[in-house]
N, C-alpha and C positions, 0 to 999 in steps of 0.2 A: 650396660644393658639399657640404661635411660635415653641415649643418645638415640640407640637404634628405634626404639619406642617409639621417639619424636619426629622420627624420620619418613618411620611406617604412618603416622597421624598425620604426617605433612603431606605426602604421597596421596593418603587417602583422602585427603582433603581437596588436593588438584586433581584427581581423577574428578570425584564428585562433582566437582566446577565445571571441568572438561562437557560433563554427562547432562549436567543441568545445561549450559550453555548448548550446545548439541541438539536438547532433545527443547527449548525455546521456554525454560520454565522461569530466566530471568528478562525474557523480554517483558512484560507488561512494567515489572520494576524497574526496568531501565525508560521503557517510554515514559512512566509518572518523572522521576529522575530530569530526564531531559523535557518534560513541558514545564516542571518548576524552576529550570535553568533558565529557558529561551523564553518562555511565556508566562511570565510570575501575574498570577493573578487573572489566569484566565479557567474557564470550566474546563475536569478532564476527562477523560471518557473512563466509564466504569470497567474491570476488568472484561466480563461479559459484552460489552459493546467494542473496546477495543478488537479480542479475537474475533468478532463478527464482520469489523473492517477490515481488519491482516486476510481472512479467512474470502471474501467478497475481492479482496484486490489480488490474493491469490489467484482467484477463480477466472476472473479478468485480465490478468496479464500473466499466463501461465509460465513464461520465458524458457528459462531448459530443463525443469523438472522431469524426472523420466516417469510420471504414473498421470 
Protein backbone atom coordinates (compact mmCIF):
# COMPACT_ATOMS: atom_id res chain seq x y z
CA UNK A 1 0.00 0.00 0.00
CA UNK A 2 3.01 2.37 0.62
CA UNK A 3 4.40 1.99 -2.80
CA UNK A 4 1.18 3.01 -4.44
CA UNK A 5 0.90 6.09 -2.04
CA UNK A 6 4.32 7.13 -3.31
CA UNK A 7 3.24 6.78 -6.76
CA UNK A 8 -0.02 8.73 -6.38
CA UNK A 9 2.35 11.74 -4.62
CA UNK A 10 4.70 11.42 -7.38
CA UNK A 11 2.02 11.76 -10.05
CA UNK A 12 0.50 14.44 -8.27
CA UNK A 13 3.46 16.20 -7.97
CA UNK A 14 4.21 16.12 -12.04
CA UNK A 15 0.74 17.02 -12.86
CA UNK A 16 1.21 20.12 -10.36
CA UNK A 17 4.63 20.98 -12.25
CA UNK A 18 2.91 20.25 -15.71
CA UNK A 19 0.08 23.01 -14.33
CA UNK A 20 2.38 25.58 -12.83
CA UNK A 21 4.65 25.29 -15.82
CA UNK A 22 1.57 25.81 -18.21
CA UNK A 23 -0.20 28.24 -16.67
CA UNK A 24 3.76 30.59 -16.30
CA UNK A 25 3.72 30.61 -12.38
CA UNK A 26 7.68 29.44 -12.54
CA UNK A 27 8.71 31.97 -15.07
CA UNK A 28 9.76 34.93 -12.92
CA UNK A 29 11.83 32.16 -10.84
CA UNK A 30 13.33 30.97 -13.70
CA UNK A 31 14.12 34.48 -15.15
CA UNK A 32 15.80 35.59 -11.39
CA UNK A 33 17.61 31.81 -11.92
CA UNK A 34 19.04 32.70 -15.13
CA UNK A 35 20.09 36.54 -14.55
CA UNK A 36 22.06 35.18 -11.50
CA UNK A 37 23.75 32.57 -13.99
CA UNK A 38 24.43 34.91 -17.06
CA UNK A 39 24.65 38.27 -15.31
CA UNK A 40 26.05 37.83 -11.60
CA UNK A 41 25.84 41.03 -10.15
CA UNK A 42 23.74 43.00 -12.05
CA UNK A 43 20.11 44.72 -11.07
CA UNK A 44 16.99 42.45 -11.59
CA UNK A 45 13.73 43.32 -12.42
CA UNK A 46 11.19 43.09 -9.54
CA UNK A 47 8.36 40.48 -10.03
CA UNK A 48 5.78 43.23 -10.97
CA UNK A 49 8.07 44.95 -13.52
CA UNK A 50 9.20 41.81 -14.95
CA UNK A 51 5.22 40.69 -15.89
CA UNK A 52 4.85 44.22 -17.23
CA UNK A 53 7.78 43.63 -19.84
CA UNK A 54 6.55 39.77 -20.66
CA UNK A 55 2.96 41.49 -20.71
CA UNK A 56 4.34 44.91 -23.23
CA UNK A 57 6.47 42.40 -25.56
CA UNK A 58 3.47 40.29 -25.65
CA UNK A 59 1.42 43.01 -26.66
CA UNK A 60 4.01 44.07 -29.36
CA UNK A 61 4.85 41.01 -31.07
CA UNK A 62 1.73 39.12 -30.72
CA UNK A 63 3.06 36.09 -33.17
CA UNK A 64 0.35 33.24 -33.23
CA UNK A 65 -1.60 33.58 -30.18
CA UNK A 66 -5.14 32.97 -31.09
CA UNK A 67 -6.96 35.81 -28.69
Amino acid sequence: MGRLADRTRQAARQVSWYFSTLMGDNHYRRYVEHRARTHPGEPVLSEREYWQMRHRGADANPGARCC
